[in-house]
mmCIF file of the N, C-alpha and C atoms, coordinates in Angstrom:
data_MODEL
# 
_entry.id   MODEL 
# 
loop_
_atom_site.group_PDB 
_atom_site.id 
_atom_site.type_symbol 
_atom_site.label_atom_id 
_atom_site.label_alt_id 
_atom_site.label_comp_id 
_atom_site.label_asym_id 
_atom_site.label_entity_id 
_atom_site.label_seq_id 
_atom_site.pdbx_PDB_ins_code 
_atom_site.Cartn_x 
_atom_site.Cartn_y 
_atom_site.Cartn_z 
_atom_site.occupancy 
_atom_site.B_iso_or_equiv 
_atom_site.pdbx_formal_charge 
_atom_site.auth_seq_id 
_atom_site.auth_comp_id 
_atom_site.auth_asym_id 
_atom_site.auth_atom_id 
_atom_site.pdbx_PDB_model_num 
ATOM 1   N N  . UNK A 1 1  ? 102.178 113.208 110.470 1.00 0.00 ? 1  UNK A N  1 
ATOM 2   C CA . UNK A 1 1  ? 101.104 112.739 111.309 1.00 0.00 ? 1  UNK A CA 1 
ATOM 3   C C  . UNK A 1 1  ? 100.682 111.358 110.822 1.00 0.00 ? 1  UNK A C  1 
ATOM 4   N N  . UNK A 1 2  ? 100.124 110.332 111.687 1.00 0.00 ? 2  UNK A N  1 
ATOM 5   C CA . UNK A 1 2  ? 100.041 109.347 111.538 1.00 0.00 ? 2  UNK A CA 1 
ATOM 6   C C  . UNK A 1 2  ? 98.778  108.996 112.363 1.00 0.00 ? 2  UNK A C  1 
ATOM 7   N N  . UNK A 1 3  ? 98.016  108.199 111.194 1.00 0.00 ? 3  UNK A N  1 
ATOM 8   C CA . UNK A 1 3  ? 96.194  108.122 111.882 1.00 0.00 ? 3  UNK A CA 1 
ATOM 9   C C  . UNK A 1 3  ? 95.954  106.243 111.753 1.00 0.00 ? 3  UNK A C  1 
ATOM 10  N N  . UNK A 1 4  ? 95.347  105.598 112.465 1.00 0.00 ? 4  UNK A N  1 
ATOM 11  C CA . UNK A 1 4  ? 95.551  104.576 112.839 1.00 0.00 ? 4  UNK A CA 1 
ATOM 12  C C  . UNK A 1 4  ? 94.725  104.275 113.552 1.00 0.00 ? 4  UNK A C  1 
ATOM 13  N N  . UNK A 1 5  ? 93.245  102.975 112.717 1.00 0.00 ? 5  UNK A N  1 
ATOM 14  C CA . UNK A 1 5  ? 92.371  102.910 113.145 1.00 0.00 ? 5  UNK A CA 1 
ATOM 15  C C  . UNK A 1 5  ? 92.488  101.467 113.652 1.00 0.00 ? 5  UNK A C  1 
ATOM 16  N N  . UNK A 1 6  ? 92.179  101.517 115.171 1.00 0.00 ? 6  UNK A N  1 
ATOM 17  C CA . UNK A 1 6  ? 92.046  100.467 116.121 1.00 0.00 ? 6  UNK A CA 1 
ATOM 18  C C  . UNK A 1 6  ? 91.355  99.354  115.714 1.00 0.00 ? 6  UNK A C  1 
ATOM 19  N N  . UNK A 1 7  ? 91.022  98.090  116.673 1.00 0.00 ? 7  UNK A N  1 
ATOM 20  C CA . UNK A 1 7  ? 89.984  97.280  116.264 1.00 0.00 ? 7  UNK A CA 1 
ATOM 21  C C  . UNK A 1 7  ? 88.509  97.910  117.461 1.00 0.00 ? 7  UNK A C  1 
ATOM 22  N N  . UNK A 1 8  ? 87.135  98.166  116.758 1.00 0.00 ? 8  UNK A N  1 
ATOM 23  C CA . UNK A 1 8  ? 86.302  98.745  117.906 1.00 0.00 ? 8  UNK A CA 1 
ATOM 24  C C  . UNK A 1 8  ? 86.350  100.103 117.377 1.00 0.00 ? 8  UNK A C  1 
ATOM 25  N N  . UNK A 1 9  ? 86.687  100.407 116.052 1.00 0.00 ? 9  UNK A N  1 
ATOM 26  C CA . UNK A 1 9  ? 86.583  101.797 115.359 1.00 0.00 ? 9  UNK A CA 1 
ATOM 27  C C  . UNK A 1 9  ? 87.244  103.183 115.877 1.00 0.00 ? 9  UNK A C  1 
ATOM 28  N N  . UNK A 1 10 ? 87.987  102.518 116.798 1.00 0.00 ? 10 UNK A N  1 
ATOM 29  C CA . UNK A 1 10 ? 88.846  103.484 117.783 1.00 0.00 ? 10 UNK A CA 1 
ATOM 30  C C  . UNK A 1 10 ? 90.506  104.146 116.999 1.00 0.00 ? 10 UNK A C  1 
ATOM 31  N N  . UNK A 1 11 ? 90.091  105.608 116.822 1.00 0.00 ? 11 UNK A N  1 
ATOM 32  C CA . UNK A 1 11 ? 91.096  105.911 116.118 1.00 0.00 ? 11 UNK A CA 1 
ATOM 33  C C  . UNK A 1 11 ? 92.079  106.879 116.487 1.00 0.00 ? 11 UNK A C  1 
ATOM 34  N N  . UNK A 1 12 ? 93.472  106.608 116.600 1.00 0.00 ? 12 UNK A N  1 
ATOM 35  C CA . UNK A 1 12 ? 94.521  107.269 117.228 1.00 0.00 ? 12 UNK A CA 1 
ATOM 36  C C  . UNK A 1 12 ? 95.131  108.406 116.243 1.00 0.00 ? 12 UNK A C  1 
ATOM 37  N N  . UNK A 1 13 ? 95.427  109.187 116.287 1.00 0.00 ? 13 UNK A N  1 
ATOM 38  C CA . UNK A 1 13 ? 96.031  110.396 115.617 1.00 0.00 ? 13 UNK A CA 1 
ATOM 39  C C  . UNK A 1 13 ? 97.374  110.608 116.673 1.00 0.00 ? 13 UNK A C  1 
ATOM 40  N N  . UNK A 1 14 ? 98.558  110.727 115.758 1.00 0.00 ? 14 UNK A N  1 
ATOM 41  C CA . UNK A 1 14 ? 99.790  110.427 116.107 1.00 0.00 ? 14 UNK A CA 1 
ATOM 42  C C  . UNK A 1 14 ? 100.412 111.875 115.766 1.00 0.00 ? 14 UNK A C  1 
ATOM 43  N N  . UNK A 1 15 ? 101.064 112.921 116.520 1.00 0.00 ? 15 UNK A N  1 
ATOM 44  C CA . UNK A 1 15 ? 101.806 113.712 115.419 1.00 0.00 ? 15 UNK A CA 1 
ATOM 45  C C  . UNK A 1 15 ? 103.100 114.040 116.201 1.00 0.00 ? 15 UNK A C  1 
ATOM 46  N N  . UNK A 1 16 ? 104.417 114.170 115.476 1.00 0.00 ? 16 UNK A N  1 
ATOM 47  C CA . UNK A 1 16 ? 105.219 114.391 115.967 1.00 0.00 ? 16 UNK A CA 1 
ATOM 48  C C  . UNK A 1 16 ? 105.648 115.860 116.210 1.00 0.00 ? 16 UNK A C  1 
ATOM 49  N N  . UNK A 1 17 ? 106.524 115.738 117.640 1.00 0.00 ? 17 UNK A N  1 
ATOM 50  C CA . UNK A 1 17 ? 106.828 117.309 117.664 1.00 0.00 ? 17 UNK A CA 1 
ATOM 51  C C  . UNK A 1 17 ? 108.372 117.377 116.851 1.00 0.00 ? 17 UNK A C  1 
ATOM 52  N N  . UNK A 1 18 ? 108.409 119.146 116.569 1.00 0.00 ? 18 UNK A N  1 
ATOM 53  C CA . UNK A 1 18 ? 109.682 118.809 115.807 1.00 0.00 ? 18 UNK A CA 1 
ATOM 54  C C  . UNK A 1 18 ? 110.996 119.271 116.937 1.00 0.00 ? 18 UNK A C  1 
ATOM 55  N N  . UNK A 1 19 ? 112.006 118.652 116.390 1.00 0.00 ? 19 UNK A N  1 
ATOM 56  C CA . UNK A 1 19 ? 113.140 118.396 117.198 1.00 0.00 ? 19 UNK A CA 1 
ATOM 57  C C  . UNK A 1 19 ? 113.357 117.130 118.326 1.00 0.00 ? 19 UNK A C  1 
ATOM 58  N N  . UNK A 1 20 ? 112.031 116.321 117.384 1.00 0.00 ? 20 UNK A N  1 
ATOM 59  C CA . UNK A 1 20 ? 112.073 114.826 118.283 1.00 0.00 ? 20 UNK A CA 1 
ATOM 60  C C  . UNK A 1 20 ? 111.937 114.354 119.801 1.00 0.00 ? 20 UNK A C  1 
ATOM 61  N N  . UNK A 1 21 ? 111.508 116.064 120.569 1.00 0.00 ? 21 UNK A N  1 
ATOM 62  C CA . UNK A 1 21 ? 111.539 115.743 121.945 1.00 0.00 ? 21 UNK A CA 1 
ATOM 63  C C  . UNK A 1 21 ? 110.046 115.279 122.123 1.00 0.00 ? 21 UNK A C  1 
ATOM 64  N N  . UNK A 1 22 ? 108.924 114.154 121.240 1.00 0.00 ? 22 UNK A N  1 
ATOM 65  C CA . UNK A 1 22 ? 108.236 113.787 122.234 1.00 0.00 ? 22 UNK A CA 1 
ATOM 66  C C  . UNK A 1 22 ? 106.965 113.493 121.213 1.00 0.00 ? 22 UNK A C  1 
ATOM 67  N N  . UNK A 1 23 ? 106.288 113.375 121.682 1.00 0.00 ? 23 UNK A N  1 
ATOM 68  C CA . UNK A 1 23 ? 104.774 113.524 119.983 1.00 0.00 ? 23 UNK A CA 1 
ATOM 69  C C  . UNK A 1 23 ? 103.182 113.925 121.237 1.00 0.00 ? 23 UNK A C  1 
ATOM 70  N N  . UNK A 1 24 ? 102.555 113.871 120.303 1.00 0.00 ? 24 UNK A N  1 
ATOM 71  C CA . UNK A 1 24 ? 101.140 114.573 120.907 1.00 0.00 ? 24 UNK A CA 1 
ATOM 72  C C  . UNK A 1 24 ? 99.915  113.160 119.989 1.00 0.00 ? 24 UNK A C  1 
ATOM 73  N N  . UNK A 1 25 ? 99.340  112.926 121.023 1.00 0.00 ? 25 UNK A N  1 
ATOM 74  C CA . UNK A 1 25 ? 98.446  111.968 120.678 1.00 0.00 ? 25 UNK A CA 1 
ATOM 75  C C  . UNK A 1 25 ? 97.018  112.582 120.438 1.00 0.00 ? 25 UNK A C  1 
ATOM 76  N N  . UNK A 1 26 ? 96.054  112.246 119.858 1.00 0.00 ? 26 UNK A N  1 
ATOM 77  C CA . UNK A 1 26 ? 94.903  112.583 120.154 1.00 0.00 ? 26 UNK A CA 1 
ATOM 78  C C  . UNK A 1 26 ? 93.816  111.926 119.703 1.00 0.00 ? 26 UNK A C  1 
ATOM 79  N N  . UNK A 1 27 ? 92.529  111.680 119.261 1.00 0.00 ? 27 UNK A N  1 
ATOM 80  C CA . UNK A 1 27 ? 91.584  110.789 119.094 1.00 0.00 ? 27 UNK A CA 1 
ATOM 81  C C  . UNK A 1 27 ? 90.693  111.683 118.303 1.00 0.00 ? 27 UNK A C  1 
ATOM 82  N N  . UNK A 1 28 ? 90.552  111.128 117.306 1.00 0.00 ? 28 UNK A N  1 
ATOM 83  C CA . UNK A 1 28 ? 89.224  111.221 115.968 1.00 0.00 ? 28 UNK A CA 1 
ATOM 84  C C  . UNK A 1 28 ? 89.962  111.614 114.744 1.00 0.00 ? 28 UNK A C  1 
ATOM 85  N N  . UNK A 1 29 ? 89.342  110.467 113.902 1.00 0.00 ? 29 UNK A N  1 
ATOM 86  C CA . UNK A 1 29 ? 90.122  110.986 112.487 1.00 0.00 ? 29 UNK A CA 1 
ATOM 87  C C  . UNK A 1 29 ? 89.658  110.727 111.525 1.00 0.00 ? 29 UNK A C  1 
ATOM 88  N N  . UNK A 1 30 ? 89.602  111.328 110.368 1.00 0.00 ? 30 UNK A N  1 
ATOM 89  C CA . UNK A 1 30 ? 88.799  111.248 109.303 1.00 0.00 ? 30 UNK A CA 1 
ATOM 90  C C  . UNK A 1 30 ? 88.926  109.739 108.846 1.00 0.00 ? 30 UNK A C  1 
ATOM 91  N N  . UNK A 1 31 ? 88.662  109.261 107.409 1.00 0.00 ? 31 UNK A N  1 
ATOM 92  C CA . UNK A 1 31 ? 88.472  108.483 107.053 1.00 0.00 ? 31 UNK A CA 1 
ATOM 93  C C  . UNK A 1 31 ? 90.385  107.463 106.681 1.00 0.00 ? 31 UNK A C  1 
ATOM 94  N N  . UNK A 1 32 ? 90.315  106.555 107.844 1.00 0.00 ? 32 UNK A N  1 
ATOM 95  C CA . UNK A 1 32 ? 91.884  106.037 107.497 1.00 0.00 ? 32 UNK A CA 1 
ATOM 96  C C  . UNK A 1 32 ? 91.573  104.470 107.075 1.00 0.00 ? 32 UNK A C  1 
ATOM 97  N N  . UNK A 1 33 ? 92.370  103.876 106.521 1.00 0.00 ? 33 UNK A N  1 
ATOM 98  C CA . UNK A 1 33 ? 92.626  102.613 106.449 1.00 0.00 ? 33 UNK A CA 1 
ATOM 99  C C  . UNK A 1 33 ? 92.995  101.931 107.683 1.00 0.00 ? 33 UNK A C  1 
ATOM 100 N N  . UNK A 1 34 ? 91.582  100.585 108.116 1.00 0.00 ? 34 UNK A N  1 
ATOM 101 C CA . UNK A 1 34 ? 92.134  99.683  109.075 1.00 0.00 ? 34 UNK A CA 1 
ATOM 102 C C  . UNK A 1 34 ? 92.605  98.718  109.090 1.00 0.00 ? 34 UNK A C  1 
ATOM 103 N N  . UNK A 1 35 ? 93.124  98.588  109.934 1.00 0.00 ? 35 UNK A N  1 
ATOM 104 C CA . UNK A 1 35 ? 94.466  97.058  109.712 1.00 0.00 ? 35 UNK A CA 1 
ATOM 105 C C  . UNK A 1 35 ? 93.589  95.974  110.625 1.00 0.00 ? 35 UNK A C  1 
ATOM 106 N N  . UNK A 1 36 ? 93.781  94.976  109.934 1.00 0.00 ? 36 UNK A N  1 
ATOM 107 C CA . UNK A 1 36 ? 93.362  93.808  110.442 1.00 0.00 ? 36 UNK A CA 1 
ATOM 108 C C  . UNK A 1 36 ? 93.558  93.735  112.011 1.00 0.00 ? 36 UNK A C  1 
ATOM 109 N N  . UNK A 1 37 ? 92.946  92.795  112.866 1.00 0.00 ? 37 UNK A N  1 
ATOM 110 C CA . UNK A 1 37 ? 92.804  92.570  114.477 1.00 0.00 ? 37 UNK A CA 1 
ATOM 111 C C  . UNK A 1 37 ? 94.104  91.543  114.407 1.00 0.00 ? 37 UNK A C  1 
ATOM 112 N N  . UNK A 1 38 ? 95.131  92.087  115.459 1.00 0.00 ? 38 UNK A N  1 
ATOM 113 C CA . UNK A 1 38 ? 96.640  91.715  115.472 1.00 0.00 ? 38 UNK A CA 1 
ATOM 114 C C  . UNK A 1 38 ? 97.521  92.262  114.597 1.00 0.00 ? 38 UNK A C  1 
ATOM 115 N N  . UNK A 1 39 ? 97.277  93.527  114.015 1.00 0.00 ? 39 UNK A N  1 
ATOM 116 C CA . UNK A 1 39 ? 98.472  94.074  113.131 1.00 0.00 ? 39 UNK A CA 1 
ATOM 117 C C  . UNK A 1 39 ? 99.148  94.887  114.111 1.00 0.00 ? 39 UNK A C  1 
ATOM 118 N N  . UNK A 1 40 ? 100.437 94.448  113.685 1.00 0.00 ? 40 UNK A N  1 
ATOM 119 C CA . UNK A 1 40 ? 101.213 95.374  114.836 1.00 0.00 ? 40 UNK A CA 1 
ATOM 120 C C  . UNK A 1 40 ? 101.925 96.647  114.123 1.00 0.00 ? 40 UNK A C  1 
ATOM 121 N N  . UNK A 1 41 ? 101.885 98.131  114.717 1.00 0.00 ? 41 UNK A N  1 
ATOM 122 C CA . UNK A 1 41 ? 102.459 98.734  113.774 1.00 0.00 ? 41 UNK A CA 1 
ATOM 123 C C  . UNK A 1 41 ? 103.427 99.502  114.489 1.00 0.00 ? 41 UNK A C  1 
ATOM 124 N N  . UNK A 1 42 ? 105.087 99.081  113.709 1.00 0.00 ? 42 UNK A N  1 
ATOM 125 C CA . UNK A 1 42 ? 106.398 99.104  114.043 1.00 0.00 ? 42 UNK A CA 1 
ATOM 126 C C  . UNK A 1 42 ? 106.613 100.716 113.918 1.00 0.00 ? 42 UNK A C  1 
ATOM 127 N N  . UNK A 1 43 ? 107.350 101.842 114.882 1.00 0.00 ? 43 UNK A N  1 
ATOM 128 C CA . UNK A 1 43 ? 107.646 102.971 114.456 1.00 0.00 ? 43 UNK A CA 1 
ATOM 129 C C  . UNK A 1 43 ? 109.212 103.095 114.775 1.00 0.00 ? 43 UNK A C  1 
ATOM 130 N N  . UNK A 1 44 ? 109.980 103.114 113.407 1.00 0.00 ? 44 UNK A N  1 
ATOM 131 C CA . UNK A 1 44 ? 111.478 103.323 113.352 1.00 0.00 ? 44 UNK A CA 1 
ATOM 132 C C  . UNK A 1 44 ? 111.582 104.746 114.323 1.00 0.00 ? 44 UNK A C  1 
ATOM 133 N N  . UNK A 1 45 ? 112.343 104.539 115.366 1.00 0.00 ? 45 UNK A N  1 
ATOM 134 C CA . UNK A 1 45 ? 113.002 105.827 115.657 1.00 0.00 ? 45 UNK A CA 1 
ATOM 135 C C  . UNK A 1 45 ? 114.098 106.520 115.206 1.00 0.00 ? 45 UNK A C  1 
ATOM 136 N N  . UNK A 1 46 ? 113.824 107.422 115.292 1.00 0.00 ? 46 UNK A N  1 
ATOM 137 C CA . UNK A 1 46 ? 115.278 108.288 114.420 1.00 0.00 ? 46 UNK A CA 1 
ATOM 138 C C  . UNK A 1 46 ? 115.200 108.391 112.428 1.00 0.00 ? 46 UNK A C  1 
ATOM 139 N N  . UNK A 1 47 ? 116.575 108.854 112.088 1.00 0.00 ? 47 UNK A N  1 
ATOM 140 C CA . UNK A 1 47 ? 115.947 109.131 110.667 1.00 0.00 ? 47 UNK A CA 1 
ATOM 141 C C  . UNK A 1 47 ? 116.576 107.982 110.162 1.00 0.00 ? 47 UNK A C  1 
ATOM 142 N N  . UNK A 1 48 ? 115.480 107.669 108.592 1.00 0.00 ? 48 UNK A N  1 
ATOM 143 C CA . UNK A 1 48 ? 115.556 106.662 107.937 1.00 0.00 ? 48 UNK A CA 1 
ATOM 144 C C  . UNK A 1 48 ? 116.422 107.491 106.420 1.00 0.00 ? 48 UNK A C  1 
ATOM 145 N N  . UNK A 1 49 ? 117.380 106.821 105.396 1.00 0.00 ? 49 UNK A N  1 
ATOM 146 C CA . UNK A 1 49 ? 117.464 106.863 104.262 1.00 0.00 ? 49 UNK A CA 1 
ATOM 147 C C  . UNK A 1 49 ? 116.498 106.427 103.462 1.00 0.00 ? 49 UNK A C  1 
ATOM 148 N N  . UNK A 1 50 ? 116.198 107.317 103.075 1.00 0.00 ? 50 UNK A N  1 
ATOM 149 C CA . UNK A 1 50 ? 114.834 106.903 102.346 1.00 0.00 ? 50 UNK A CA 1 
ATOM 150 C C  . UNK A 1 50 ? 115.106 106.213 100.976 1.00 0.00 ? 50 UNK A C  1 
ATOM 151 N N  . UNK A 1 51 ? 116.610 106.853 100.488 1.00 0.00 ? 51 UNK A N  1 
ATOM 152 C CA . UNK A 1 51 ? 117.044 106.036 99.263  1.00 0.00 ? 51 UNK A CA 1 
ATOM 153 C C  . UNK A 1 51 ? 116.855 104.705 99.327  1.00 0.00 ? 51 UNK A C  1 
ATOM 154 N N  . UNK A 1 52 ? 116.812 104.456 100.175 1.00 0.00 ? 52 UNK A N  1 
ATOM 155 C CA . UNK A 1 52 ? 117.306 102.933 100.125 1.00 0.00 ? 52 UNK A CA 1 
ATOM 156 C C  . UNK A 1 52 ? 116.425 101.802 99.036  1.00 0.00 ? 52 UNK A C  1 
ATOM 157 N N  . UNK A 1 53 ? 114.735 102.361 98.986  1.00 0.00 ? 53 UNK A N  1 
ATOM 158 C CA . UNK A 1 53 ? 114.295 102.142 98.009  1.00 0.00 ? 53 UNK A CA 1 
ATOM 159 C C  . UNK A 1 53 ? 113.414 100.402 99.488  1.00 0.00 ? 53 UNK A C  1 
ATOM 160 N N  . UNK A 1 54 ? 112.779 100.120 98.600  1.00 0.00 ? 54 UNK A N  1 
ATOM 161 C CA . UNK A 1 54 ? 111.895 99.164  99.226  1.00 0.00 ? 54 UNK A CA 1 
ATOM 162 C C  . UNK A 1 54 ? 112.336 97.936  99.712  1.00 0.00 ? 54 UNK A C  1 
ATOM 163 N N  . UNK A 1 55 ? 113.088 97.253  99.083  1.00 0.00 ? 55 UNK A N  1 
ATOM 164 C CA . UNK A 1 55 ? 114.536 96.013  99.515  1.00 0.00 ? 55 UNK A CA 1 
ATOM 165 C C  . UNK A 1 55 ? 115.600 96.508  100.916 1.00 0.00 ? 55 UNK A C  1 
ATOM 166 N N  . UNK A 1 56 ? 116.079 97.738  100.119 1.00 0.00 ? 56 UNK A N  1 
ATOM 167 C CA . UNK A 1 56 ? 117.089 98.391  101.793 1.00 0.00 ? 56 UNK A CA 1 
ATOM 168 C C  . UNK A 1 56 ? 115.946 98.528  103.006 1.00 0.00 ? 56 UNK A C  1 
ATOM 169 N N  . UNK A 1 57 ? 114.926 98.937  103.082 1.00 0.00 ? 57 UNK A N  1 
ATOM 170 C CA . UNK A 1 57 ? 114.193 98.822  104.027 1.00 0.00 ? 57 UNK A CA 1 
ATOM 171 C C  . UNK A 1 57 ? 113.653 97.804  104.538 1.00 0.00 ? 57 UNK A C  1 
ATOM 172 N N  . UNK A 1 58 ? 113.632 96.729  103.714 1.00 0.00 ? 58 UNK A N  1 
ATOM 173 C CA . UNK A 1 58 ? 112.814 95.423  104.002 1.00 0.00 ? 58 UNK A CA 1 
ATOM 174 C C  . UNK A 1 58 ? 114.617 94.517  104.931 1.00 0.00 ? 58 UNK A C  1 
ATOM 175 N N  . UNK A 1 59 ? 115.367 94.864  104.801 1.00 0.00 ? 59 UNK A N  1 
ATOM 176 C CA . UNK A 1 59 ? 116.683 94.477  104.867 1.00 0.00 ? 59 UNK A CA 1 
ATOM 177 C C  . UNK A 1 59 ? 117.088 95.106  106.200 1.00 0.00 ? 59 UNK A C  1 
ATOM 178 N N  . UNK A 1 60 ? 116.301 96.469  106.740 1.00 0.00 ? 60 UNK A N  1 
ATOM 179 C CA . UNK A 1 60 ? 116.745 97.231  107.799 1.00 0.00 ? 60 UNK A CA 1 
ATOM 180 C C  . UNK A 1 60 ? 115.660 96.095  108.860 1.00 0.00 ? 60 UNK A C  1 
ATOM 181 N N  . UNK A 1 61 ? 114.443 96.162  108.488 1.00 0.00 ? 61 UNK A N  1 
ATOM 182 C CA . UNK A 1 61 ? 113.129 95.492  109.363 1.00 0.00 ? 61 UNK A CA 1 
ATOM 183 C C  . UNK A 1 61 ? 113.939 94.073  109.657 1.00 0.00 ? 61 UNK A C  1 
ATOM 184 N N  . UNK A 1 62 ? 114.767 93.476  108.654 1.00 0.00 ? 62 UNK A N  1 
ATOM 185 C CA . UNK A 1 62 ? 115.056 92.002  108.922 1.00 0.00 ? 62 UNK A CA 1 
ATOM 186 C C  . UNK A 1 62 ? 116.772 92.381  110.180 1.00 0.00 ? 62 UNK A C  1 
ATOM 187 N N  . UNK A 1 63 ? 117.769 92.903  109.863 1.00 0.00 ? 63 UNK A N  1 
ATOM 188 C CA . UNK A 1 63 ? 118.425 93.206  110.313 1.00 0.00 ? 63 UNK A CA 1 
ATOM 189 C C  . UNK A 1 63 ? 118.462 94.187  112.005 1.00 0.00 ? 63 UNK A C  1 
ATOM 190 N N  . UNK A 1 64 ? 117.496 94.788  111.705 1.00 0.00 ? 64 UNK A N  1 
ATOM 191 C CA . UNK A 1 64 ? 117.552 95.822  112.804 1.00 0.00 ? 64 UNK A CA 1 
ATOM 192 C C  . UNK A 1 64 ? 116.686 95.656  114.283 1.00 0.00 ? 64 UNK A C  1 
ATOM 193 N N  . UNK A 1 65 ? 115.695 95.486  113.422 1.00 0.00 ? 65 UNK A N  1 
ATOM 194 C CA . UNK A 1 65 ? 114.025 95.586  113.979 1.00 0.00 ? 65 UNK A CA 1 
ATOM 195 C C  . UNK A 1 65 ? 114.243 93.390  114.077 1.00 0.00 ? 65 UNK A C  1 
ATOM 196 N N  . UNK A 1 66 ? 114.509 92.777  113.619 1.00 0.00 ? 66 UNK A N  1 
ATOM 197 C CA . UNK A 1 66 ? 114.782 91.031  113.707 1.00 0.00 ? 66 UNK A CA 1 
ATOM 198 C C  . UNK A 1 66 ? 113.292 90.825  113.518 1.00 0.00 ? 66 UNK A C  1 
ATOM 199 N N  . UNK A 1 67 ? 113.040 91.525  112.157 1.00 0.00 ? 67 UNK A N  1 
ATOM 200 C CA . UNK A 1 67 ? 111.332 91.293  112.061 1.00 0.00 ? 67 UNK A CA 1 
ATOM 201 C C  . UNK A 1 67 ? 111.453 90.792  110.703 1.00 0.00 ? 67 UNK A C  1 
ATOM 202 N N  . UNK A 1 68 ? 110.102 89.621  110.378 1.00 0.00 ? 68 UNK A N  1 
ATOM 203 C CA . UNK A 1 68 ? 109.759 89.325  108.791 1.00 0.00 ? 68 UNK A CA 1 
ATOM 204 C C  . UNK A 1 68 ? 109.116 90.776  108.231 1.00 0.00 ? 68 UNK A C  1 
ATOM 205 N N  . UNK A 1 69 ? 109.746 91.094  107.585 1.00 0.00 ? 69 UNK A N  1 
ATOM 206 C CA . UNK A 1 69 ? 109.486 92.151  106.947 1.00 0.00 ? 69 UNK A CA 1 
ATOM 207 C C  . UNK A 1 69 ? 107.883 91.764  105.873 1.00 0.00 ? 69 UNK A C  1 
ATOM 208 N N  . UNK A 1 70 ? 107.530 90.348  105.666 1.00 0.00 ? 70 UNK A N  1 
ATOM 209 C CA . UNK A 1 70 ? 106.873 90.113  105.165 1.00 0.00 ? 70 UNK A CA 1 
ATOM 210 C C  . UNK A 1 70 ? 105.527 89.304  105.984 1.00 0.00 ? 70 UNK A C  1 
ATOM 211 N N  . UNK A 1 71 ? 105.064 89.570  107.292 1.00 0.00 ? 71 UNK A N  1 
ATOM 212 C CA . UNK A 1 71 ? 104.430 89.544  108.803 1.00 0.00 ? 71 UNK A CA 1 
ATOM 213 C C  . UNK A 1 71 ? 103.405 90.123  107.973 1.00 0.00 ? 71 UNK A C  1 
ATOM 214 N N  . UNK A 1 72 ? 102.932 90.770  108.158 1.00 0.00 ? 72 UNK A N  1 
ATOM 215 C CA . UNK A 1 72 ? 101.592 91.286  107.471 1.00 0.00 ? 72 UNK A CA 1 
ATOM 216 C C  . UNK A 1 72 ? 101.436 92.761  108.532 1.00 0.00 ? 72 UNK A C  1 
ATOM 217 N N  . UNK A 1 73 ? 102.587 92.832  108.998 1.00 0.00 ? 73 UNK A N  1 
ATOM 218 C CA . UNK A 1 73 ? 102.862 93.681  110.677 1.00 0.00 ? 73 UNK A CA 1 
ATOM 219 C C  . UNK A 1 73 ? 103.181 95.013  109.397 1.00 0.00 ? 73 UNK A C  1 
ATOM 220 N N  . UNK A 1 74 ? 102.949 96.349  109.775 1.00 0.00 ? 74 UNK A N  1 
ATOM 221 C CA . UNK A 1 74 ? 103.387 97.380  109.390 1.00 0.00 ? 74 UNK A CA 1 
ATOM 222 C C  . UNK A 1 74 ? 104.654 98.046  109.808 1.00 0.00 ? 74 UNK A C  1 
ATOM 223 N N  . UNK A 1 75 ? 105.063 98.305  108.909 1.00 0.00 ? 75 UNK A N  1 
ATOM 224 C CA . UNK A 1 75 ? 106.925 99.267  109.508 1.00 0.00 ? 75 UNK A CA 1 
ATOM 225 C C  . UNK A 1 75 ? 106.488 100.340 108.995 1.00 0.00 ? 75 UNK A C  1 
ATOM 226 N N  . UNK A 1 76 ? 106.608 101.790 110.200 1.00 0.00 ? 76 UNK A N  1 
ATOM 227 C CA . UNK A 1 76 ? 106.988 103.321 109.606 1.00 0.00 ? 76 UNK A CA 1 
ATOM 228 C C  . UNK A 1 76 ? 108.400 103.922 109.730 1.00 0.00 ? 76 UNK A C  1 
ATOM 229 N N  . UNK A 1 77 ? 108.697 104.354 108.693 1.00 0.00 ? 77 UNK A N  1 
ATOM 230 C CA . UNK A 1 77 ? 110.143 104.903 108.501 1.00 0.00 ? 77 UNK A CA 1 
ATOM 231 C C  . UNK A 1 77 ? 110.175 106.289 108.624 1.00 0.00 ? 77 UNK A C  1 
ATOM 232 N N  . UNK A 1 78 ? 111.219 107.133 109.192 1.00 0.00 ? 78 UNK A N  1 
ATOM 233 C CA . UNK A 1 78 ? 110.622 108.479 109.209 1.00 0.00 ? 78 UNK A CA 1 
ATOM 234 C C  . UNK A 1 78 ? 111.918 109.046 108.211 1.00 0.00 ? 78 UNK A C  1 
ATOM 235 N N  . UNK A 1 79 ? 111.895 109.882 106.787 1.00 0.00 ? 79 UNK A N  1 
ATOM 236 C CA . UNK A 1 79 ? 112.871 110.512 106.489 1.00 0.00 ? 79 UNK A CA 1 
ATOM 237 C C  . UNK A 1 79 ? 113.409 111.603 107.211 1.00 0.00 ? 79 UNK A C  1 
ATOM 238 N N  . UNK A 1 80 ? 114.695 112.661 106.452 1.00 0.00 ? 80 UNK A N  1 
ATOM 239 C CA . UNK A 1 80 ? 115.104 113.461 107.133 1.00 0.00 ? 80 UNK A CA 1 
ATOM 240 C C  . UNK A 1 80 ? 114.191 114.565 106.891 1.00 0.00 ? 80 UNK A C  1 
ATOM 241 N N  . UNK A 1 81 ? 113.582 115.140 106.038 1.00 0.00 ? 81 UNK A N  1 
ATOM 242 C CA . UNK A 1 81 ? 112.813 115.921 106.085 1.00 0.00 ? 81 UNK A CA 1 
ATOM 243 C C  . UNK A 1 81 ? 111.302 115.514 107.071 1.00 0.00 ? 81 UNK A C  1 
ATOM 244 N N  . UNK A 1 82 ? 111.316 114.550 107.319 1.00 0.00 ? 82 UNK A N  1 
ATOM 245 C CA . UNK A 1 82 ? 109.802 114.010 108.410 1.00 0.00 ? 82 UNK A CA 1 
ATOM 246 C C  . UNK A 1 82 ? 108.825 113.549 107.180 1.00 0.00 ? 82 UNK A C  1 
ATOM 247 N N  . UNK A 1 83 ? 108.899 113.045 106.064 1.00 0.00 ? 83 UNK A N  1 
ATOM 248 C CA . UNK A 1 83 ? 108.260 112.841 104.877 1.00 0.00 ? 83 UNK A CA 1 
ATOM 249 C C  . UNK A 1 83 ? 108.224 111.419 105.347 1.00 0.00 ? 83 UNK A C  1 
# 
């Protein structure tokens, strides 16, 4: 699950269903960290290697996603377990 506070204190609650057919949205969430006004936040579809360690991922965002991995923009990675 993934909680994600808007600009205007508006907060999204994200959760995925399992077997990837789809997610469930909903509104109010405890206490989350907000991202600055213009943060954009990137959601990898499909599964990520999580080995890859913080460089292989910053390397997938530049390669994959054709993003500065260093934007101030957020990337979520999803492992195979959904961790």
């Amino acid at each position: 699950m993934i909680e994600i506070m808007l600009p205007g204190g508006i907060c999204v609650r994200v959760a995925w269903v399992r077997g990837g057919r789809g997610a469930a949205a909903g509104i109010g969430c405890a206490a989350v960290i907000g991202l600055p006004t213009g943060t954009r936040v990137w959601l990898a579809a499909g599964v990520t290697d999580m080995r890859k360690g913080f460089d292989g991922l910053s390397m997938l965002v530049q390669a994959v996603l054709r993003r500065d991995p260093f934007s101030g923009h957020v990337f979520v990675f999803r492992g195979r377990r959904g961790t």
